[in-house]
N, C-alpha and C positions, 0 to 999 in steps of 0.2 A: 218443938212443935209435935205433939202426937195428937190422934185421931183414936179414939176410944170405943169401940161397938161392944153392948152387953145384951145378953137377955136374961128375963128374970130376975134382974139385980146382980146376976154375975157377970163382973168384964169377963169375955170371949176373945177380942182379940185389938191390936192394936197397931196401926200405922205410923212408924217415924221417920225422922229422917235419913235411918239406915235400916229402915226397911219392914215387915210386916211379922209379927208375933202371936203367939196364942193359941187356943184347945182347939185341934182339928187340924192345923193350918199344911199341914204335909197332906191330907187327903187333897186327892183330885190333883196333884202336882207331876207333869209328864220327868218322869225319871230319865227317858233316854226314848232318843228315837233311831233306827235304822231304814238306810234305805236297800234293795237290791235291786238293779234294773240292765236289762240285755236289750240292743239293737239288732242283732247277730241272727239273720234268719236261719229256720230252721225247719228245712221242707223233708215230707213224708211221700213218695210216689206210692199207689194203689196202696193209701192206709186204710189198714183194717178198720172192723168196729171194735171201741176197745179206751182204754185210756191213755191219754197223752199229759206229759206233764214239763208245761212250755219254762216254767222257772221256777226254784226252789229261793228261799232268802239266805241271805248270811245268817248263822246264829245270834240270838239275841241271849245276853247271861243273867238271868234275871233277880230282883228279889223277891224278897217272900211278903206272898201275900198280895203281890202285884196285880195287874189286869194290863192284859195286850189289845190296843186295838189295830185292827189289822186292814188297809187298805191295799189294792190289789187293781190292775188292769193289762188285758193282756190284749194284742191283737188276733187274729185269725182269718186264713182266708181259705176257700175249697174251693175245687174245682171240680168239675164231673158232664160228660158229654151226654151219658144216658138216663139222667134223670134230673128231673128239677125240682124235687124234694130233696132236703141235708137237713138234717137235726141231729141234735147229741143235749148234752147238760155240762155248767159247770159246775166248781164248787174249790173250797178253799181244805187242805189240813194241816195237819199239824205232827212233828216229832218231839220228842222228850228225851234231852241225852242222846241222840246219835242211836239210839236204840234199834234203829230199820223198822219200827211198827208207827205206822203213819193213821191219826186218826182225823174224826170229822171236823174242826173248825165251823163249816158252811156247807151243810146240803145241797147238795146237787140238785136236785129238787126231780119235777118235773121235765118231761124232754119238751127242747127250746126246738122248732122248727124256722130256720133261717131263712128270710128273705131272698130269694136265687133270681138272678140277672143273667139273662141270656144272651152275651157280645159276640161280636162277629171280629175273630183278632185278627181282621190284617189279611182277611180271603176265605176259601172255602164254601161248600154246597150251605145252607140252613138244617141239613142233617148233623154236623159237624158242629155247629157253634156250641162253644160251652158253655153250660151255667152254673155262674162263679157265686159267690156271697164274699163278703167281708165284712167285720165286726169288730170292735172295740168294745171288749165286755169287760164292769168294773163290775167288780166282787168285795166286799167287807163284811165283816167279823170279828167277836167279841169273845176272849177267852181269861176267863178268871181261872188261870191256872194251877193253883193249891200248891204250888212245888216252893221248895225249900230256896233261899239264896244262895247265887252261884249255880242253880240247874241252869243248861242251856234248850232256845227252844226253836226250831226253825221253821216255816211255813212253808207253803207249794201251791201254787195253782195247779189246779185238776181239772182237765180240759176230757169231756166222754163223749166221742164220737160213735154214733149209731148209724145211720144212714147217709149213701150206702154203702154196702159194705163190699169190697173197698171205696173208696171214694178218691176218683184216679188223682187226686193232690192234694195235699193238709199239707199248710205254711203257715208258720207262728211268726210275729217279726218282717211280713212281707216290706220289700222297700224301704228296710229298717226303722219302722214304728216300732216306738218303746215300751216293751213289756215290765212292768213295774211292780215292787211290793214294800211297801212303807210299813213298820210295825213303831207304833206308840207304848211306851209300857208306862204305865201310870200308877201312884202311890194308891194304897185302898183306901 
């Protein structure tokens, strides 16, 4: 039994019953996927404004010619008694061979200003209560990386805290929610 698809009068490709044949048929086929992902929180007292970088991925070895796509979600929570404005931005990069020069993947973009809650933990004046935020920001990205087979490539969530500065807690992973980064790498 085969299944015959052509165009233009050329057979292109073919389904049997050991399986599927023909011009092209390796494009768009996921080569290999990785996952990396941390429960492990990881608290900041009076952090700076500045960059924080809540998880980096295993390497991924690639081949040539490939394309990565890159899924990503991290938690985050702030705390801050004297202000109930917290923004920062995130964004995703990228390394190449263990190099230490980390580039863009996913701009950061614009500054994200966070939804801030003002609880009362458990007592205290209304001078005193803090206002928290917490977030589950998913991040993705597409890198058609030109490198050769056998480069290896790793990713990072890039967490940019602005306001304010310091901001008396930054926890990634509060409660141990899962900070994740999935990479697809797919034939060209």
């Amino acid at each position: 039994d085969t299944i015959k698809f052509s165009t233009g009068g050329v057979e292109r490709m073919q389904i049997t019953n050991s399986g599927v044949s023909g011009t092209g048929i390796g494009a768009g086929k996921v080569l290999q996927v990785i996952s990396t992902k941390t429960t492990t929180a990881s608290s900041t007292s009076n952090a700076a404004a500045g960059e924080y970088y809540p998880l980096t991925s295993d390497a991924i070895t690639v081949a040539s010619g490939s394309t990565l796509y890159v899924f990503a979600n991290y938690a985050h929570w702030a705390q801050e008694v004297n202000s109930n404005i917290i923004y920062g931005r995130q964004g995703l990069e990228y390394e190449i061979g263990s190099s230490g020069s980390w580039s863009t993947l996913r701009n950061a973009g614009a500054y994200e200003s966070y939804t801030v809650a003002t609880v009362n933990p458990g007592g205290g004046a209304p001078s005193v209560y803090p206002n928290q935020i917490a977030d589950i920001a998913s991040l993705n990205g597409i890198l058609t990386h030109g490198q050769s087979a056998g480069t290896t490539i790793k990713v990072r969530i890039r967490h940019n805290h602005q306001y304010p500065n310091p901001v008396d807690l930054l926890v990634f992973q509060r409660t141990g929610i899962e900070t994740n980064i999935i990479i697809y790498e797919v034939a060209a």
